[in-house]
N, C-alpha and C positions, 0 to 999 in steps of 0.2 A: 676038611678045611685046615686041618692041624692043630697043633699044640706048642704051647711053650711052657716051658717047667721052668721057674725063676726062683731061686733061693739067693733072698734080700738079708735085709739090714748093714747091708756095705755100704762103706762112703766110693763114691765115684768120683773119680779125679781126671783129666786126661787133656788131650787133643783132638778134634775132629776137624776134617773137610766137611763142609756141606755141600749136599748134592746140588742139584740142578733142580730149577722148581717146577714141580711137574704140572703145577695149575697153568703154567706157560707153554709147557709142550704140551698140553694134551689139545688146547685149541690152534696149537700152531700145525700141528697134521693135521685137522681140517681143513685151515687156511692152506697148504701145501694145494690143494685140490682147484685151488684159483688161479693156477699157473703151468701151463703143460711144459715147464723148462724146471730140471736140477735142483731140489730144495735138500739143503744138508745141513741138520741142527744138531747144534753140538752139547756136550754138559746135559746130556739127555739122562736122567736116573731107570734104573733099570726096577721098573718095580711092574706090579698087576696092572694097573689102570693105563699106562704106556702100552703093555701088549696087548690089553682087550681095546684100547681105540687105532691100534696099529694090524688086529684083526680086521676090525671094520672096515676100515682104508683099504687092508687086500682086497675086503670081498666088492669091492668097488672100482678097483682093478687100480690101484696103486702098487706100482713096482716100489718092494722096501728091501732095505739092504740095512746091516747095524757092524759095528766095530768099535765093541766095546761101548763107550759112553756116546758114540757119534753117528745119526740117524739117518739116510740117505733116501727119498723119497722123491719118484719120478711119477706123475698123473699124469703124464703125454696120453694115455689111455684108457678113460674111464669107461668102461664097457656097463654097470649099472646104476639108475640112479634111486635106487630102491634097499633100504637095507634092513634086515629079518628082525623079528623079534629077540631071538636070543642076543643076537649081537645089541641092541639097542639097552636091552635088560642089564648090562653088563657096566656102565657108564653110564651117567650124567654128561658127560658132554657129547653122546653120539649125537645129540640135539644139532652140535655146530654143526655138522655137514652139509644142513640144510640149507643155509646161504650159498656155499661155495658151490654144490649140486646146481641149485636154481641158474646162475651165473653163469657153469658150464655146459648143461646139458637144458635146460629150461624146465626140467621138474625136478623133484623129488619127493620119496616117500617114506615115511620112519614112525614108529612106533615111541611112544613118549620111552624119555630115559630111565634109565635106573639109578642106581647110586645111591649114597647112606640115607637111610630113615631117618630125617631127624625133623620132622617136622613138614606142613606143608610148603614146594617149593614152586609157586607158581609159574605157568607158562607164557605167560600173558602178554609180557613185556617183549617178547620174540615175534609172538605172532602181530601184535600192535606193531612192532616196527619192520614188518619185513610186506606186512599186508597194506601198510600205509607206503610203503615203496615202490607197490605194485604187484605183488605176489598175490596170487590168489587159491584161498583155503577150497579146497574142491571137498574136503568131508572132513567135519572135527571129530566123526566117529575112527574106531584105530583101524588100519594107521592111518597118520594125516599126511593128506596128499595136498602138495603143492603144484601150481603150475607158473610160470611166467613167460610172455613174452618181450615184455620190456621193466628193468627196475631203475628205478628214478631216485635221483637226491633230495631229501626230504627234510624240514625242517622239526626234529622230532622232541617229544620230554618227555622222561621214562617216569611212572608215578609209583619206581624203587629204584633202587639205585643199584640194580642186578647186576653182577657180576658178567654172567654169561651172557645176558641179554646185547650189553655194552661189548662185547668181544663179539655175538653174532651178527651184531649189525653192523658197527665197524668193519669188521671183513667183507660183507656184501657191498658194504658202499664204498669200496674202495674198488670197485666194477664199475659201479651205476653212472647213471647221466647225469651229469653235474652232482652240486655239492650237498651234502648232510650234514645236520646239526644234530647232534646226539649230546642232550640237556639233563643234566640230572645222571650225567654218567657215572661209573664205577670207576676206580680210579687206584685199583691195589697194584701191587708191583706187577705181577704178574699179567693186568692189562696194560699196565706202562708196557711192559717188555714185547707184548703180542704187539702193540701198537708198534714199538721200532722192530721187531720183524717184518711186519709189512710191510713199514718204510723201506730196510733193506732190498726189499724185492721191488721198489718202485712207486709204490703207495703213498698219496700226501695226505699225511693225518698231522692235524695240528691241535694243539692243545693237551697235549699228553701229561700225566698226572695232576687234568684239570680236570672242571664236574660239565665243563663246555669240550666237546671233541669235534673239531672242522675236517669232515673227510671231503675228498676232491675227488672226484672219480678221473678214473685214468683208463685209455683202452685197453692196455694188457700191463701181466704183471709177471716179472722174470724171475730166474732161479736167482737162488742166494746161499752164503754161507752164514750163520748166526749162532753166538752161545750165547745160552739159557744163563736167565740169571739167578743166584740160589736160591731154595728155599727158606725161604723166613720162618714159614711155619714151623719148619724142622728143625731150626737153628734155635727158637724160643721154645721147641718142645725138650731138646735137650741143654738147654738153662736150666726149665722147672725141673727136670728127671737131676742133676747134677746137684743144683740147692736143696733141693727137697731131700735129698740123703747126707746133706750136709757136706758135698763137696765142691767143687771148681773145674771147669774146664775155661778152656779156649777153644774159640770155632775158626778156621781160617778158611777166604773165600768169601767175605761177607762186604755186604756196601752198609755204612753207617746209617745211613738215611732214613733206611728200610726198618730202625729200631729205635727209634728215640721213643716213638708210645708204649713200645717196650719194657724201657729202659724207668721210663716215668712209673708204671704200677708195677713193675721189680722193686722199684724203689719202697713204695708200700709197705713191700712185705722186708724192708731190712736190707736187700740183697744190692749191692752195687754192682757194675762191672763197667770195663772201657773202652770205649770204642778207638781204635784205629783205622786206617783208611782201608786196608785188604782184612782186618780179624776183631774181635772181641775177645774180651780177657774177663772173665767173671772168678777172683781168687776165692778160696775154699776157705772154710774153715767161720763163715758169715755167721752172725746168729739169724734167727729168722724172728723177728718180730712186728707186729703192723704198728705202721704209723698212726694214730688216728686221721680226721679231718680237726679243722678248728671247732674250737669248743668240745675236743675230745668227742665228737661225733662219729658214729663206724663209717669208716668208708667203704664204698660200692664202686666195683670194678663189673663195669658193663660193656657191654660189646659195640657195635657200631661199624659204617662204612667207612673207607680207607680216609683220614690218614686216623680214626680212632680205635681204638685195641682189638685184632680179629676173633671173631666170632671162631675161628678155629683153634682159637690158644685158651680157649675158658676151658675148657674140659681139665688139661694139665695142669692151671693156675690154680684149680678148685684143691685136686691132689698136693697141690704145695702148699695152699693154705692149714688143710689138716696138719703139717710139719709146724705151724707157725703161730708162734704166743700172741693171743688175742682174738678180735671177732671182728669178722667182714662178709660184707653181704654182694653176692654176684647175681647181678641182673642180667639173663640172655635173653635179651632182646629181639634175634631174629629168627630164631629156631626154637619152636616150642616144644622139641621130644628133646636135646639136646642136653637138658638138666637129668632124664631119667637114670643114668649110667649111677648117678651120688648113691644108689641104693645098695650096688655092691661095696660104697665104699663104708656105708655103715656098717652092712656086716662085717665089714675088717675092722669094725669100734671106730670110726670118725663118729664127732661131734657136730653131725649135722641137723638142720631143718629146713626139710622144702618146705616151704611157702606156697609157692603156685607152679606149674610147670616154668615159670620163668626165672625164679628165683630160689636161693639158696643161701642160707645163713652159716655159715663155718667158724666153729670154736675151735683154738688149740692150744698147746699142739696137744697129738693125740698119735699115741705108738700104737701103728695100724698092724692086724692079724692078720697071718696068710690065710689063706682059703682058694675056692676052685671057683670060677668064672667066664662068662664068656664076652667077647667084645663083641658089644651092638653095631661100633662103625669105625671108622680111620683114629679119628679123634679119642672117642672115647678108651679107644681100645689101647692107644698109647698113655692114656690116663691111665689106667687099669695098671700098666706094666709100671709105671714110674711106681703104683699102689706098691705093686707086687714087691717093686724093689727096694721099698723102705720097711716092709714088714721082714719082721727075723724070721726065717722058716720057708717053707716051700707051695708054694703059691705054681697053680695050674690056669693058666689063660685058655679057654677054648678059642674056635673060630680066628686061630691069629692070621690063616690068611687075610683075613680082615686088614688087619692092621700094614701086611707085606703091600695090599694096596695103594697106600700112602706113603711107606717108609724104606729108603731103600738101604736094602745088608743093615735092617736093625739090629741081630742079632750080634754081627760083628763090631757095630758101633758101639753097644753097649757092655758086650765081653772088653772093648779096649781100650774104656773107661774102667774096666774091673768089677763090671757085674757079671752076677753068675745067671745065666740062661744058656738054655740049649730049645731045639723043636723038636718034636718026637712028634 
């Protein structure tokens, strides 16, 4: 799985591009699979979870082609609609195919996903909207096999506000017969962004970064050219990695929009920065201090669905709070293993207390110790390294593939900020 060897205590200064968001392409090579003409997605980040869902696609019989950051995907040919276990183990979103499959071929069969442990992540909401369209579960033992002969537009209400649930059914119903109401939808950038991908390809979804999504079904749906639009997550993970060691970057490539809840609990913890139309400017040298609430009350930085603070930026928020004079409590609300990682940051001497698995009390600041580790998931595991890189001394991440799943040329992003890591 590898390693990384990180000798911290630098301040990190610098400039970044942000990559391309890969929670956007990883369902949009599904979506590829709903139109037998030319799909070419661009700003595509080169990391793990791109090639193990661009695996699957081959074994499906997807012609891929890549050049550089720009992804070339032809399903004129789908020759199976059946995909193995090990490939399904490998991702969380091998789940998508199963719309697009049903659509082209009238079944499909797959194996529940894989993807980070962090808690229970229901099915439910996929199968409730694809089974209310028409689809029918021919066995919930593994794998689950689907069949259809006709899928319908449905008026639907998800009772979560699923991310992928909302990206699988959206795509299936932009086939079906007449219209779907998809209520209670997910609504982060990166389904905005699936949503106008499809539209590019001919698809009429209306209501895009609303919690109502109006899809029309259309008889076919053509090739197109599309870039991806950044990742957020990466762009706020290296904020916290930057503050936390007490320095400043700039990230260019960014849409403002995408940060202002951001911006609001940065604020919290002391940290300013400014948005412009294509960059973000966060100057170095901040102190880090927490704001109270009123009547000097701790504030709680909790998670929630789009437009409230992602559930994937608590992990690195938590690490920057240990940098940061005062006490604040982090509620994760959607993911209940997703707090467990705080336990190597104590042994590095943070000033923490779990509470419950959902919660987390942080004192600081507190000069965190190197020591030797391993990252549990994507998240955590870039938490870990922001750890590594503010304790003085030489700190060992196990399992960094882990992390290379999410994150793309971390090593180089963070040498070019002037942290010292290499992978052995």
């Amino acid at each position: 799985m590898g390693k990384f060897r990180i000798n911290g205590g630098k301040v990190l200064n610098g400039t970044l591009s942000v990559s391309g968001n890969k929670n956007a392409v990883l369902p949009m090579i599904a979506a590829a699979l709903l139109t037998d003409e030319v799909v070419t997605i661009k700003n595509v980040p080169d990391i793990l979870d791109v090639a193990n869902m661009l695996e699957a696609a081959s074994f499906l019989g997807v012609e891929i082609s890549r050049d550089k950051s720009s992804l070339v995907l032809n399903a004129s040919n789908i020759r199976d609609n059946s995909i193995p276990k090990h490939l399904c183990d490998r991702t969380r979103t091998s789940l998508l195919f199963t719309g697009p499959l049903l659509m082209r071929t009238g079944g499909a069969s797959l194996w529940p996903p894989g993807g980070d442990v962090i808690g229970r992540r229901r099915l439910d909401s996929h199968f409730y909207g694809l089974t209310t369209m028409g689809a029918r579960l021919l066995s919930e033992n593994y794998p689950y096999v689907f069949k259809s002969e006709r899928i319908v537009g449905k008026d639907l209400f998800l009772d979560e506000a699923s991310v992928t649930a909302t990206e699988h059914i959206m795509m299936t119903a932009t086939l079906a017969d007449g219209t779907t109401y998809i209520r209670n939808a997910a609504a982060e950038p990166h389904v905005q962004d699936l949503a106008h991908f499809l539209n590019s390809m001919g698809a009429d979804i209306r209501g895009i970064g609303t919690n109502t999504l109006e899809i029309h079904g259309v008889e076919k749906l053509k090739g197109t050219t599309y870039t991806v639009c950044e990742d957020h997550i990466e762009a706020g993970s290296f904020l916290a990695m930057a503050a936390a060691t007490g320095g400043g970057v700039t990230l260019k490539g960014i849409s403002p929009k995408y940060f202002w809840m951001t911006r609001r609990v940065f604020e919290k913890f002391g940290i300013h920065f400014e948005l412009k139309d294509n960059a973000l400017i966060m100057p170095s040298g901040q102190e880090l201090v927490i704001k109270p609430d009123l009547s000097n009350a701790i504030p709680v930085i909790s998670d929630g669905p789009w437009p409230q603070y992602p559930s994937d930026m608590m992990s690195c928020t938590i690490v920057m709070a240990t940098r940061t004079r005062g006490n604040v409590l982090f509620f994760e609300k959607m993911f209940e293993s997703r707090i467990y990682f705080v336990d190597n940051l104590i042994r590095m001497g943070a000033n923490a207390i779990v509470c419950d698995p959902h919660r987390v009390v942080i004192s600081g600041p507190t000069q965190l110790r190197p020591t030797e580790m391993s990252s549990p998931d994507i998240r955590a595991g870039m938490a870990l390294l922001i750890a590594a890189l503010c304790a003085k001394g030489t700190s060992i991440i196990h399992h960094a593939d882990v992390i290379k799943r999410g994150y793309e040329a971390v090593e180089e992003k963070i040498s070019a900020l002037g942290g010292d890591i290499e992978s052995f």
